[in-house]
N, C-alpha and C positions, 0 to 999 in steps of 0.2 A: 525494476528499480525499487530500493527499499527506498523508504522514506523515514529518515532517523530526526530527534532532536537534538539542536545546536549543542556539541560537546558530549553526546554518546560514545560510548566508548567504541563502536565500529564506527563512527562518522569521519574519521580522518583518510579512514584507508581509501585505496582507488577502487577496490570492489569487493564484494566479499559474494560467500557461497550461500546457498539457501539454508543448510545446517549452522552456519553463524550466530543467524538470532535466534537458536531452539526453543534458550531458554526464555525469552523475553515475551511481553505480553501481546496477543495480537486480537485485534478487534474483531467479533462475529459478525457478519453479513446477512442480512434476510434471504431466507431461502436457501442460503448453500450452509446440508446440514453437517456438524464435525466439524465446523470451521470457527475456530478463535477459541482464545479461553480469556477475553476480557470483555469492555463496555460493548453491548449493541450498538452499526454502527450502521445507518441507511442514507448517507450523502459523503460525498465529495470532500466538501466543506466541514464537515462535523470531523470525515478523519485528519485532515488536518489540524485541526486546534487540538483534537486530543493526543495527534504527533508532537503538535507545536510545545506542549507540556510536559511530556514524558510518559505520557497512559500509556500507547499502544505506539506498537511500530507496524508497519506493514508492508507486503510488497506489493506493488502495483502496477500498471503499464506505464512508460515513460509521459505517454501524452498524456494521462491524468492528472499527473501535476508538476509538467512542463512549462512555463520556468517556477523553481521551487519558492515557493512564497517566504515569507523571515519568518525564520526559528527553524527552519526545517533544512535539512542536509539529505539529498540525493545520492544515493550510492550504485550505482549498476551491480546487479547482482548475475557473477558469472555463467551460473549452472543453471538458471530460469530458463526454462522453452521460452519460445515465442505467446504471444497472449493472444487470443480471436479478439478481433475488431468488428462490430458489426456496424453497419450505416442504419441510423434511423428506418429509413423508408424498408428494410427489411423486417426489422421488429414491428412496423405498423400492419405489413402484410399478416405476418404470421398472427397479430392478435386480432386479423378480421375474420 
């Protein structure tokens, strides 16, 4: 799912492809390296407000931020794999 701001220019359409927003800015994540060429982003909550503005766009899992909070426009993006979901209780294992 990308997660675009109210009135982007890919926000109207029904979906679009991963190569769409090539050129547009996308937020760094801690730890996954080569990833982004804009603001450091370590929550949820932080990528939205800086969706919610116009800084960074992103793709993300549907559940992340199902349903789309205001300002933001959800777009399915056709050509995405499937995303890994993990349950809690397995990240607890593995960090014992």
């Amino acid at each position: 799912m990308a997660i675009l701001p109210e009135g982007h220019r890919l926000a109207a359409r029904d979906s679009i492809n991963l190569d769409d927003p090539n050129d547009e800015v996308f937020p760094q994540w801690p730890g996954v390296p080569d990833d982004g060429n804009g603001p450091k982003t370590a929550a949820a909550a932080e990528l939205i407000s800086l969706g919610r503005i116009g800084r960074v766009v992103a793709v993300v899992p549907h559940s992340l931020i199902a349903p789309a909070p205001a300002g933001i426009v959800c777009v399915p993006v056709a050509d995405a794999g499937p995303s890994p979901n993990r349950l809690v209780p397995d990240v607890v294992r593995e960090a014992e």
